[in-house]
VOBA-1610 file (N, C-alpha, C; in pm, whole numbers, padded with zeros to 5 digits, always signed):
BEGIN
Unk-01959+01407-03023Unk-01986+01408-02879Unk-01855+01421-02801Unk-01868+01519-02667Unk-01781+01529-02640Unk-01738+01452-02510Unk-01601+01395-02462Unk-01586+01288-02323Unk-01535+01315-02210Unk-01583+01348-02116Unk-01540+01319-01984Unk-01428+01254-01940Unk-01416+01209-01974Unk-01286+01047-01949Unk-01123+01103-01921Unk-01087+01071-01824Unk-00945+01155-01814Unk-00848+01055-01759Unk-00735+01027-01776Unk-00660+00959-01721Unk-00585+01021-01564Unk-00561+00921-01444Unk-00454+01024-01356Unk-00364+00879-01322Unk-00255+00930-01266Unk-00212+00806-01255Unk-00200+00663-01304Unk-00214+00722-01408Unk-00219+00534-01466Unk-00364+00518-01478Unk-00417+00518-01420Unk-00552+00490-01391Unk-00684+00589-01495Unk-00747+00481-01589Unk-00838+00547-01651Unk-00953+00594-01573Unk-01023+00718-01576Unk-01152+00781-01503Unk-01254+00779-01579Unk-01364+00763-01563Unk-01492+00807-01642Unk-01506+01004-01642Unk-01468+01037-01547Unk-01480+01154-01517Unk-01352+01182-01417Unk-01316+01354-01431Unk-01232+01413-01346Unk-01314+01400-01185Unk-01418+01333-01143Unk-01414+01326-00994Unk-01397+01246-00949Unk-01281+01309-00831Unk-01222+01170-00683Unk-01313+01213-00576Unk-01348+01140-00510Unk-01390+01150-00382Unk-01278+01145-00312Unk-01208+01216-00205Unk-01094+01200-00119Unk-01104+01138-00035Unk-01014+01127+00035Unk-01048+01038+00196Unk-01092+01142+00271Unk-01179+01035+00361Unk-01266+01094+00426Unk-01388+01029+00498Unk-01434+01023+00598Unk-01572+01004+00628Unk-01656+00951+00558Unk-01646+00988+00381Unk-01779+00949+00336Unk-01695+00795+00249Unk-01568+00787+00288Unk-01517+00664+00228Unk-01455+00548+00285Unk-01500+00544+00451Unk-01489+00459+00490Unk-01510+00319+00527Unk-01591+00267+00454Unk-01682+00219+00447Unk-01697+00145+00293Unk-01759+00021+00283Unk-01757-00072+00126Unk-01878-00016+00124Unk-01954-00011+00151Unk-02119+00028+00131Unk-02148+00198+00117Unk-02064+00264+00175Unk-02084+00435+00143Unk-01985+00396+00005Unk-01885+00380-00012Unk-01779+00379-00118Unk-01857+00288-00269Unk-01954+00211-00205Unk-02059+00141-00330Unk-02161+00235-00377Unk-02231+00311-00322Unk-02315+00433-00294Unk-02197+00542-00404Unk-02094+00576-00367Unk-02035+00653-00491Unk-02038+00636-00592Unk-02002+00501-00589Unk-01979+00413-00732Unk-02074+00427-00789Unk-02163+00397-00727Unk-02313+00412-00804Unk-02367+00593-00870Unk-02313+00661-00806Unk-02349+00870-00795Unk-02272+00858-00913Unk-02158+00790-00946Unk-02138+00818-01100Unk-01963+00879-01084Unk-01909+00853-00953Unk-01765+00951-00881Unk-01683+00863-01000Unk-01581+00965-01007Unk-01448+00881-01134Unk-01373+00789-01048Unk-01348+00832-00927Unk-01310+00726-00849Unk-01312+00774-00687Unk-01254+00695-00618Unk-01233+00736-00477Unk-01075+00688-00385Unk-01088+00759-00283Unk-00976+00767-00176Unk-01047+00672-00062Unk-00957+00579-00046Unk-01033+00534+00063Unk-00995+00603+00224Unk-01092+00583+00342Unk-01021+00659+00431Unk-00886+00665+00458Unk-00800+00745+00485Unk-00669+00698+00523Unk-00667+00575+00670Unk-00519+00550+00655Unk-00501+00480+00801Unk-00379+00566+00831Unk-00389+00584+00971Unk-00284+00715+01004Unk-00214+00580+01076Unk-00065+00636+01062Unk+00061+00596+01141Unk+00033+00652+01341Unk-00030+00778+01325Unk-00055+00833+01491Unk-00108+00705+01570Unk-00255+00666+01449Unk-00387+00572+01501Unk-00313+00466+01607Unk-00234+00431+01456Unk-00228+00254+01510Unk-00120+00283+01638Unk-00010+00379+01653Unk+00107+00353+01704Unk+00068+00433+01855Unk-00084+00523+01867Unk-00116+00548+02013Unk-00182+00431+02051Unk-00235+00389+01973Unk-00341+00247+02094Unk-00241+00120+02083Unk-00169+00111+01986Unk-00034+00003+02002Unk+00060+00052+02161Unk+00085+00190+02174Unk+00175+00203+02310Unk+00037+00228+02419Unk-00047+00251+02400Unk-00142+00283+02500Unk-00167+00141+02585Unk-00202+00017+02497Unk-00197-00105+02535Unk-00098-00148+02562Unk+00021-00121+02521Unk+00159-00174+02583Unk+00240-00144+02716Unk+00141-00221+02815Unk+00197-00149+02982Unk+00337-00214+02990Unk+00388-00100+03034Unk+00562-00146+03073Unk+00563-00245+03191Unk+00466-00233+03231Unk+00487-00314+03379Unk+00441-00443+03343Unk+00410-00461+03250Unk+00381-00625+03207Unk+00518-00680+03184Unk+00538-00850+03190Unk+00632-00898+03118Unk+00715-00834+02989Unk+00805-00816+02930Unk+00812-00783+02785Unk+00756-00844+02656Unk+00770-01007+02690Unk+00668-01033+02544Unk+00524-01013+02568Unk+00458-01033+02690Unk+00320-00980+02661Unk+00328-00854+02624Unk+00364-00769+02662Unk+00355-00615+02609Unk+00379-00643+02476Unk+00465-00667+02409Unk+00514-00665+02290Unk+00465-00731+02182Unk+00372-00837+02225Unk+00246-00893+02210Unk+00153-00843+02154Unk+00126-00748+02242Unk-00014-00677+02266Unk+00019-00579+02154Unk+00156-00511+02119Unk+00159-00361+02064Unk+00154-00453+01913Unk+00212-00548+01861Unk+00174-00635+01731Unk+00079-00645+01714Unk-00028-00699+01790Unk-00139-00725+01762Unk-00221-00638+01749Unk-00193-00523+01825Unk-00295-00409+01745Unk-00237-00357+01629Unk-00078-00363+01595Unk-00113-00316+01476Unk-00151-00377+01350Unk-00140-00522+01401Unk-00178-00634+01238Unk-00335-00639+01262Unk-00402-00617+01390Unk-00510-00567+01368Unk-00583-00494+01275Unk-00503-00377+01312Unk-00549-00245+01249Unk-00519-00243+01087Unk-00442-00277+01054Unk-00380-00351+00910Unk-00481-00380+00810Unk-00516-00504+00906Unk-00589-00618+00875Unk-00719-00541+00811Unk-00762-00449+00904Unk-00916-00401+00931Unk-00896-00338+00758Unk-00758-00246+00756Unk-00810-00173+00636Unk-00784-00271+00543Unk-00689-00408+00480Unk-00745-00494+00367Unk-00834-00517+00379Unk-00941-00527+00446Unk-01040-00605+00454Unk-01142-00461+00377Unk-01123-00383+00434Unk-01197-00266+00345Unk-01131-00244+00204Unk-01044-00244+00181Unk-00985-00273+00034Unk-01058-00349-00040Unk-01047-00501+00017Unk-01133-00628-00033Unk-01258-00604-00091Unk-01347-00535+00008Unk-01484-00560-00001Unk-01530-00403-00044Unk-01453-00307-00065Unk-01502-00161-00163Unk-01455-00230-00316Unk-01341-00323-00359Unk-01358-00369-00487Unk-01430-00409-00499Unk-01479-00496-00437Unk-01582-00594-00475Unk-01698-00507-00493Unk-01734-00379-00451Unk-01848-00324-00404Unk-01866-00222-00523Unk-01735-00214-00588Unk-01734-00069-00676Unk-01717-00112-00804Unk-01757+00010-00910Unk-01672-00051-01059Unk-01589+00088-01095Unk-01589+00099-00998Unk-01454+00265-01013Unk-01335+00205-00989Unk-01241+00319-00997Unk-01045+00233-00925Unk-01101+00316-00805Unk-01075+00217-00712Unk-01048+00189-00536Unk-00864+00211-00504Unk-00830+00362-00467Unk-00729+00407-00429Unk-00680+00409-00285Unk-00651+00334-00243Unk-00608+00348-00090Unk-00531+00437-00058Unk-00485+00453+00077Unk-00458+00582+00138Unk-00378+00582+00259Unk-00257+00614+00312Unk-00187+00572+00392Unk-00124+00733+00457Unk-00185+00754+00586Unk-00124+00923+00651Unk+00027+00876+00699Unk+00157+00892+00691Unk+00237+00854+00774Unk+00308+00953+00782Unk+00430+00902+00876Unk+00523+01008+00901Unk+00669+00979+00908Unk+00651+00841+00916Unk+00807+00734+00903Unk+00804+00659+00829Unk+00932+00610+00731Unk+00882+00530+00617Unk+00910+00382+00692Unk+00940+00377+00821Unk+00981+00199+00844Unk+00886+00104+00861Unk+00687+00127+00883Unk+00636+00053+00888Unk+00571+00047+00775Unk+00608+00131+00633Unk+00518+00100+00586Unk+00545+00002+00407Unk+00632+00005+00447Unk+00728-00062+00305Unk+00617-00185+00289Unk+00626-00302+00362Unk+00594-00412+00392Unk+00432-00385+00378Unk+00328-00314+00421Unk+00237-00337+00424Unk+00198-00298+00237Unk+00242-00161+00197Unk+00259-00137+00102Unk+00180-00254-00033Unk+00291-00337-00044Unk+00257-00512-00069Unk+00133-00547-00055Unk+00100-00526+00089Unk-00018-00641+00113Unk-00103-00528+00053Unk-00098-00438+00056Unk-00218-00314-00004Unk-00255-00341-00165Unk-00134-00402-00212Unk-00140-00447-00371Unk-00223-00563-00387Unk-00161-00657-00313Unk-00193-00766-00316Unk-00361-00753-00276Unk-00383-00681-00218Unk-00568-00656-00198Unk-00636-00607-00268Unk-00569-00553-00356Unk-00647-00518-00468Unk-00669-00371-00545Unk-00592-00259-00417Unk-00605-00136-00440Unk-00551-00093-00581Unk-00647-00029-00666Unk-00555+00040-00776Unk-00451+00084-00798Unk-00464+00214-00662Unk-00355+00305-00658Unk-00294+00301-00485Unk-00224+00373-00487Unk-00183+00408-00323Unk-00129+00508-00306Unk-00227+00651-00235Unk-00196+00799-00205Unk-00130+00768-00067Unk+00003+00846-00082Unk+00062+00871+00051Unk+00046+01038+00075Unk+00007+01028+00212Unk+00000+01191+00281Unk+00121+01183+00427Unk+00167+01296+00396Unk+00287+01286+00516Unk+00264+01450+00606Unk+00168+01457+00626Unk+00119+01613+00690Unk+00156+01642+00790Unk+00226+01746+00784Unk+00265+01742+00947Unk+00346+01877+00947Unk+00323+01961+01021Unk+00364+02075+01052Unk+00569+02080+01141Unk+00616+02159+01074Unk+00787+02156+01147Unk+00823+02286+01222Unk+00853+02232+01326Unk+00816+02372+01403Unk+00926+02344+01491Unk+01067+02228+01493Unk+01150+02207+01527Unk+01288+02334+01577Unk+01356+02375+01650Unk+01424+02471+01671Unk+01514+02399+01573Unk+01577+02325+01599Unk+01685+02236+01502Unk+01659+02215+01390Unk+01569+02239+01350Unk+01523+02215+01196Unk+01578+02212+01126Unk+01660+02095+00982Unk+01763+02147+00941Unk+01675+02124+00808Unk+01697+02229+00721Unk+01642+02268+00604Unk+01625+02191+00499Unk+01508+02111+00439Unk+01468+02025+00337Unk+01468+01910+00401Unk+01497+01899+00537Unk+01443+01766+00584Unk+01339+01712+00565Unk+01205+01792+00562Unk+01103+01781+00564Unk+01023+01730+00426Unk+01121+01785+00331Unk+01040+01756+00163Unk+01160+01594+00150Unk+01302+01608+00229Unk+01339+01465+00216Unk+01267+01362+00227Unk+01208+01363+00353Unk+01133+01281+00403Unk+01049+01227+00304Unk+00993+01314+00248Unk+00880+01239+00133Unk+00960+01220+00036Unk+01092+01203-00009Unk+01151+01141-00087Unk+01105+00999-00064Unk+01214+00976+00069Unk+01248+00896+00095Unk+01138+00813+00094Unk+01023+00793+00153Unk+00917+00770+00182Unk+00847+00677+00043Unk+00873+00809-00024Unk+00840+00738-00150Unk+00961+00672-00245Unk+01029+00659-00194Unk+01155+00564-00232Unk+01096+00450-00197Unk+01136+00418-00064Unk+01116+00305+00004Unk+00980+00194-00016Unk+00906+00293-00085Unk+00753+00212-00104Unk+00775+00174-00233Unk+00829+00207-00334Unk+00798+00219-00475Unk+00902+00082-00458Unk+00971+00059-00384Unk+01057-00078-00438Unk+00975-00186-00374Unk+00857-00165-00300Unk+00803-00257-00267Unk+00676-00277-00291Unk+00654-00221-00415Unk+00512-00233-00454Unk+00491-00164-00609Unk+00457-00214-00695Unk+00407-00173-00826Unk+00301-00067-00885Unk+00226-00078-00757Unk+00108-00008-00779Unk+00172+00178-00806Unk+00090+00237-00839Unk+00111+00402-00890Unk+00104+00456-00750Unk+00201+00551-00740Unk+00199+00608-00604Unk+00173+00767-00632Unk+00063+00818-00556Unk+00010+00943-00564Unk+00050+01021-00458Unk+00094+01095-00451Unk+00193+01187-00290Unk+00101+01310-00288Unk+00004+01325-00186Unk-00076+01426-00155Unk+00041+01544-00032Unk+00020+01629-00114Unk+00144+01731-00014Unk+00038+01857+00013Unk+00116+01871+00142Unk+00049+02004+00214Unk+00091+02110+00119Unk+00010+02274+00250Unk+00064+02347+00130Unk+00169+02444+00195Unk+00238+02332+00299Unk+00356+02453+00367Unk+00506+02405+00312Unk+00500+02399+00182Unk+00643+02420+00127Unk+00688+02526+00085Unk+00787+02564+00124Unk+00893+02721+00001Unk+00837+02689-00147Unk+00882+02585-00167Unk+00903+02570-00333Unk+00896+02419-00367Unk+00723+02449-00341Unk+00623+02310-00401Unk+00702+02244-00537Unk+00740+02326-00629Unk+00774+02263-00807Unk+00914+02164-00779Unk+01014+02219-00698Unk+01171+02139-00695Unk+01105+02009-00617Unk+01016+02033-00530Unk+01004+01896-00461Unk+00895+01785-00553Unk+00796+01839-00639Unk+00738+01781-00683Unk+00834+01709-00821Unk+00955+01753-00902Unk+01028+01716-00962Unk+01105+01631-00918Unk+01123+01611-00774Unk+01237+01531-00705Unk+01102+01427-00675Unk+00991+01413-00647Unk+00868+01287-00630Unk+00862+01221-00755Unk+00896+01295-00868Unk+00871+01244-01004Unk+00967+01160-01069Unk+01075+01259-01046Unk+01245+01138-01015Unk+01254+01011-00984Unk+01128+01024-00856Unk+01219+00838-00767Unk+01053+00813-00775Unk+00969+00861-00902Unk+00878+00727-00947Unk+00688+00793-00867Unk+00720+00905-00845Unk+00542+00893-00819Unk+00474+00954-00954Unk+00354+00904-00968Unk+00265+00877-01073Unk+00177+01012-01081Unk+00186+01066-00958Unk+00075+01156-00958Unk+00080+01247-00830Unk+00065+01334-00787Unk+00045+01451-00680Unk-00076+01539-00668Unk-00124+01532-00554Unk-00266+01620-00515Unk-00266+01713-00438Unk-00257+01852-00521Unk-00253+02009-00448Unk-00336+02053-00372Unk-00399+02032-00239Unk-00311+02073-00132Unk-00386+01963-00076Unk-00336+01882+00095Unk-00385+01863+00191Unk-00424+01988+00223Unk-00526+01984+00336Unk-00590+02102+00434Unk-00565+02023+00604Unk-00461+02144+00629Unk-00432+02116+00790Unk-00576+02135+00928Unk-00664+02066+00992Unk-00753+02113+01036Unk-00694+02283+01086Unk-00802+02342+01068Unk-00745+02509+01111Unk-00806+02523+01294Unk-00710+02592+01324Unk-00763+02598+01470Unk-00821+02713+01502Unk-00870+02722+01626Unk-00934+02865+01672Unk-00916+02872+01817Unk-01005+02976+01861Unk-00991+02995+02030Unk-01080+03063+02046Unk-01162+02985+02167Unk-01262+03017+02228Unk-01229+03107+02369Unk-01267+03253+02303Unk-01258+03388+02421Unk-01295+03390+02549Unk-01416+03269+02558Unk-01506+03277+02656Unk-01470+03178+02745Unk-01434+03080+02679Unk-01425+03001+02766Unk-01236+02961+02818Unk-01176+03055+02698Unk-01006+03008+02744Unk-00954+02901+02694Unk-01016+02882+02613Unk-00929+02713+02540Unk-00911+02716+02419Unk-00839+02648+02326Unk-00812+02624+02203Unk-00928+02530+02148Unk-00980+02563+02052Unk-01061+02493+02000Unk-01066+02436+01834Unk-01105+02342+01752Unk-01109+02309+01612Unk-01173+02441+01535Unk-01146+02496+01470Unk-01207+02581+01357Unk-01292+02482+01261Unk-01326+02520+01148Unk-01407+02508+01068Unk-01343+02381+00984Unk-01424+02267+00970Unk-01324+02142+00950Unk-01345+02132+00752Unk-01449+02227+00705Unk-01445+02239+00573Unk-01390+02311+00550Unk-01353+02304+00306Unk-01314+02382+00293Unk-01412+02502+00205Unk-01381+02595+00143Unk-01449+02702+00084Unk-01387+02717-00036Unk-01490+02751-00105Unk-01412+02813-00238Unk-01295+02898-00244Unk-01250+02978-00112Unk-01112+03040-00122Unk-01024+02945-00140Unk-01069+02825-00060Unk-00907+02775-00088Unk-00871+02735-00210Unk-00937+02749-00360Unk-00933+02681-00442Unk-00780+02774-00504Unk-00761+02848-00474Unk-00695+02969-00513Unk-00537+02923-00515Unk-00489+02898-00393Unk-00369+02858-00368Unk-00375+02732-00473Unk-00437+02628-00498Unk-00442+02485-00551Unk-00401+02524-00700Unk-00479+02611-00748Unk-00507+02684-00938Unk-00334+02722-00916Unk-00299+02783-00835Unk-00139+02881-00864Unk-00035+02760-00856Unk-00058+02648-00743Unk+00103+02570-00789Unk+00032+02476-00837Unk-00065+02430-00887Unk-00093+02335-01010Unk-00038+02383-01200Unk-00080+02519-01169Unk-00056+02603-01259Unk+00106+02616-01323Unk+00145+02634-01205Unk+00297+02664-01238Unk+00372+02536-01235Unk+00352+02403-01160Unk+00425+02318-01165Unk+00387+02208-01306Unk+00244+02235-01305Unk+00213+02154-01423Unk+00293+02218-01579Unk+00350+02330-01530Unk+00398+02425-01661Unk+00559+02380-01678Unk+00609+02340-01557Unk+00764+02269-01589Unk+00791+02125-01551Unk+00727+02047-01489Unk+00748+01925-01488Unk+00667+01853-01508Unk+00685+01805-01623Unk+00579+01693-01731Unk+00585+01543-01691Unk+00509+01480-01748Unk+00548+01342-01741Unk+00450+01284-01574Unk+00411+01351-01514Unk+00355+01350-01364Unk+00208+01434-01398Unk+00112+01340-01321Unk-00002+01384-01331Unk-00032+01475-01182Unk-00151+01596-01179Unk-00176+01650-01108Unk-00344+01644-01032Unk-00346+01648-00979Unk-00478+01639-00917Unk-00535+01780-00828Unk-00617+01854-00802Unk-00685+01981-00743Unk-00721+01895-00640Unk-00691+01942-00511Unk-00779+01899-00370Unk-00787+02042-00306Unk-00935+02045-00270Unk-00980+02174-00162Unk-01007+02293-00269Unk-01141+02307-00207Unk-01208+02460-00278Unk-01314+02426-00373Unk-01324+02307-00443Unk-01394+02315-00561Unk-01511+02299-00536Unk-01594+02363-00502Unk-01732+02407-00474Unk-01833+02436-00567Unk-01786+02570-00664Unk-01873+02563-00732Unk-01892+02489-00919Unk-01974+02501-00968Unk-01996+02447-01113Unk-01839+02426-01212Unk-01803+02539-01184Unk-01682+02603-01284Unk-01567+02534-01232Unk-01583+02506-01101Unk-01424+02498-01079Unk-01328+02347-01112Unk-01397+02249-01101Unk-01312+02172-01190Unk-01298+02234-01354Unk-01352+02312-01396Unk-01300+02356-01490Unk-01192+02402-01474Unk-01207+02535-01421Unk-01053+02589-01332Unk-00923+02489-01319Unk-00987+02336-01260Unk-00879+02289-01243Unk-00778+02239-01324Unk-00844+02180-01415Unk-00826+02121-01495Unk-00783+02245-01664Unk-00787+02357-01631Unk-00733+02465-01725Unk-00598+02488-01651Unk-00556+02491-01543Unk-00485+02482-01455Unk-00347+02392-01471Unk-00376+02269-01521Unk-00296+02159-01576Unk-00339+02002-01523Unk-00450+02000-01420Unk-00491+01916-01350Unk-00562+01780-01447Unk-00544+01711-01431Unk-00628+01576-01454Unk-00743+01526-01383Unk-00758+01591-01248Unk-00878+01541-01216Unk-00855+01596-01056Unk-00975+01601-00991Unk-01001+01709-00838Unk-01024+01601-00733Unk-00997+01619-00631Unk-01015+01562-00545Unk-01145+01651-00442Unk-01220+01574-00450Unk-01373+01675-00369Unk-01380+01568-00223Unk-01446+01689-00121Unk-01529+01573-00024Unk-01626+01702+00054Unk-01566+01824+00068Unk-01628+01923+00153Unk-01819+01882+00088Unk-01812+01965-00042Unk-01926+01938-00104Unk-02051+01845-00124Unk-01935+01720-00092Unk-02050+01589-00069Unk-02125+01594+00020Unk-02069+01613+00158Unk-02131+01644+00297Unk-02225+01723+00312Unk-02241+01839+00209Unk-02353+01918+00215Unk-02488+01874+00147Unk-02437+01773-00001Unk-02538+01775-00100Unk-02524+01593-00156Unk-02672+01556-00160Unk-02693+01432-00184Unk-02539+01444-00333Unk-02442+01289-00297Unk-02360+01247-00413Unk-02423+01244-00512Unk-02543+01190-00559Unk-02543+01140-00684Unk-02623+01264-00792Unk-02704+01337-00740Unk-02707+01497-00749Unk-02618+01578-00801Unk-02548+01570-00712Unk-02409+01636-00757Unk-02294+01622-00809Unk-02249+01466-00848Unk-02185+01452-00950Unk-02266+01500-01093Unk-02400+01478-01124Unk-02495+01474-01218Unk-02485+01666-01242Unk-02473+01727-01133Unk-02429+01870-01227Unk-02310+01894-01215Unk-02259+01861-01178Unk-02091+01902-01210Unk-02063+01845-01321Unk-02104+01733-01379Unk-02068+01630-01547Unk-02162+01704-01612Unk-02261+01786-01602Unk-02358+01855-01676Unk-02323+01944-01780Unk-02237+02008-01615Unk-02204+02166-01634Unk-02009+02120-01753Unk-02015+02061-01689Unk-01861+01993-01757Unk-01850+02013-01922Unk-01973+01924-01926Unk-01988+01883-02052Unk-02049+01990-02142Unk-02117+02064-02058Unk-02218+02173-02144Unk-02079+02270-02169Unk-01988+02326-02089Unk-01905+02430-02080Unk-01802+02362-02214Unk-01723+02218-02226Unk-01713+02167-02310Unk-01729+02234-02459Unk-01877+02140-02471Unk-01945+02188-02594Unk-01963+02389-02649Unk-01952+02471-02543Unk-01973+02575-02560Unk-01822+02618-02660Unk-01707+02550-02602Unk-01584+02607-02654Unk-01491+02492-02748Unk-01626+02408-02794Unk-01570+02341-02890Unk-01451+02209-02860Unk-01464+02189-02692Unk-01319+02095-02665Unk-01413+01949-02677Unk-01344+01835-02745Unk-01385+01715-02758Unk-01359+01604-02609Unk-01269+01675-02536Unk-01195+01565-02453Unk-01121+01634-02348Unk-01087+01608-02239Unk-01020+01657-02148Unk-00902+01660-02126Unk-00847+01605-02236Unk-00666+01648-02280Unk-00653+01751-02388Unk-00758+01801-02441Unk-00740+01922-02501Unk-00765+02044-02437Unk-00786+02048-02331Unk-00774+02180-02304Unk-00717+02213-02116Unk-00697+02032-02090Unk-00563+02039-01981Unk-00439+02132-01989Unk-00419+02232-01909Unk-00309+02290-01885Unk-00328+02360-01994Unk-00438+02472-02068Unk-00415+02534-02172Unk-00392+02667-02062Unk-00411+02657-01961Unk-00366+02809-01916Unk-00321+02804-01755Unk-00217+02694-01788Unk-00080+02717-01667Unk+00019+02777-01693Unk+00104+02794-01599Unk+00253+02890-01631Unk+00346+02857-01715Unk+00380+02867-01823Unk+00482+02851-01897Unk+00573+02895-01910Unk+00606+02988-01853Unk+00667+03104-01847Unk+00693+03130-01689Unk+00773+03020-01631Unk+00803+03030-01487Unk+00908+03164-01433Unk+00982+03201-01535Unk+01101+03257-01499Unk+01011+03398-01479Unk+00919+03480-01520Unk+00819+03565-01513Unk+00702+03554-01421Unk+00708+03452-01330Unk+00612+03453-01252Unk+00615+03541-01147Unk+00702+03588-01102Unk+00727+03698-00978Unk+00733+03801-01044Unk+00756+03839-01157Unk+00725+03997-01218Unk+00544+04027-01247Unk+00515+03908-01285Unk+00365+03905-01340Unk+00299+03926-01203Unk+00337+03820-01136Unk+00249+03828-00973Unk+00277+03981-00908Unk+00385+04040-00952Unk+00404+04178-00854Unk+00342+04245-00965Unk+00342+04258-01048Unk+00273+04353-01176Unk+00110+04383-01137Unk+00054+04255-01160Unk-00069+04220-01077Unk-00122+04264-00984Unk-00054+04261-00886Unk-00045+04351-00729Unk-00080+04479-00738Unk-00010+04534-00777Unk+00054+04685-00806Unk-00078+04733-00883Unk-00091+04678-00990Unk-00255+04708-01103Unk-00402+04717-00986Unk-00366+04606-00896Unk-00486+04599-00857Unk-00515+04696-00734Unk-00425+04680-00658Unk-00409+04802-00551Unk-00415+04935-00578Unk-00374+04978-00661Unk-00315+05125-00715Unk-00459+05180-00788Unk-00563+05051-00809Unk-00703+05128-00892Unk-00777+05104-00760Unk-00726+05093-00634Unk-00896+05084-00552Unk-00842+05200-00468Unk-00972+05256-00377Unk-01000+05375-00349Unk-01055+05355-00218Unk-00981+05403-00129Unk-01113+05398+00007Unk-01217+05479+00024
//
């Protein structure tokens, strides 16, 4: 018989599916509801650094005294803190999956310290996302992938737990930075965040949200630097986020070099427990078709190994495919 069971981070899975953060994980009682659909594990919602630090200055009128103001901007954020141990607390209690918490930031100075209390509550793991677009005139070059050094410097000395670094997908050269996360201690990385995409409404003159899911295109970009980074820096686990839609594609991912996908578009459309039940179906049946016992045998059987050839192969490719179509 063949097993499902995959390790990421430290952390043993029954199966390659995460639920990501998101909407459908905010919550001890939706996040118990997974547990139950059969998910390998979950993301709990993030807590964004924006959240707490607009309604912390929003409440902080200058025209008050200074310690009431200053008061007021503490207390919403040990509030807000507070709110997510308390969801930590009570999704362990609620689940028999690993309960991964989730932290959006953008500065590493508030979050060292909470870090801790995130352990101390019980979270398995702890995904940091640092998303954020640089569009600075001054911009001075690799600041931006520093940052998540640092970031993840600063946490890892204050907390034990496995640190998972979910990175966008607007880097030059995803592999040097994911080698430099692996350096100063993260456990694991999840290819790609998805930036909400924007649009504009003709009619009416305004900027508007685009389409807040993702599609099976995006799975595309995720397969190429999972592919290639899982092919030179070992020792660091990988995770697929965005695109995986249909039957096959945690296969994909996980041929790719991946350990396990991060899903949520899909849930939203189709009862969870449904659809974990064919995706482990199809898993297992595809499995058995090619003879693999386990999901470390055939991890990363067809990522890049051969990095120094990747820009001849990718232009080779090009050239083949263009040069046979016809208008």
């Amino acid at each position: 018989m063949n097993t499902v069971k995959t390790t990421f981070a430290g952390l043993e899975l029954k199966n390659p599916i995460i639920i990501s953060s998101s909407g459908l994980t905010d919550s001890a009682d939706k996040n118990r509801r997974l547990s139950e659909a059969g998910a390998g594990a979950i993301v709990l919602k993030s807590l964004f650094e924006e959240q707490i630090m607009m309604e912390a200055d929003w409440l902080g009128d200058p025209n008050m005294y200074p310690e009431g103001s200053d008061y007021l901007v503490e207390y919403v954020r040990l509030h807000k803190l507070g709110e997510y141990l308390t969801l930590i607390r009570q999704s362990k209690e609620a689940c028999t999956i690993p309960v991964i918490a989730s932290i959006n930031c953008y500065h590493d100075a508030e979050w060292t310290d909470f870090a801790k209390q995130i352990e101390e509550a019980g979270a398995d793991a702890l995904e940091i996302n640092i998303l954020a677009l640089q569009t600075d005139l001054q911009y001075q070059y690799g600041a931006f992938e520093q940052r998540h050094i640092d970031i993840l410097s600063r946490i890892k000395k204050a907390t034990t737990l496995p640190v998972i670094m979910k990175l966008g997908d607007n880097f030059t050269n995803p592999v040097a930075l994911i080698d430099q996360l692996h350096a100063n201690g993260a456990a694991a990385v999840v290819l790609f965040n998805r930036f909400y995409q924007p649009d504009i409404d003709i009619e009416k003159l305004k900027q508007t949200v685009g389409d807040i899911f993702t599609t099976e295109a995006n799975l595309a970009r995720a397969l190429r630097w999972t592919g290639i980074a899982s092919g030179v820096v070992n020792g660091i686990d990988y995770a697929v986020s965005g695109g995986v839609h249909t039957l096959g594609g945690i296969v994909k991912a996980i041929l790719a070099g991946a350990s396990a996908v991060e899903m949520c578009s899909a849930f939203y459309h189709k009862n969870p427990k449904s659809l974990v039940e064919e995706y482990i179906t199809f898993l297992q049946a595809w499995m058995q078709r090619h003879g693999m016992q386990s999901i470390e045998q055939f991890k990363g059987m067809l990522n890049t190994k051969d990095v120094q050839g990747i820009n001849t192969f990718e232009r080779t490719q090009f050239m083949k495919y263009f040069s046979s179509k016809e208008l």
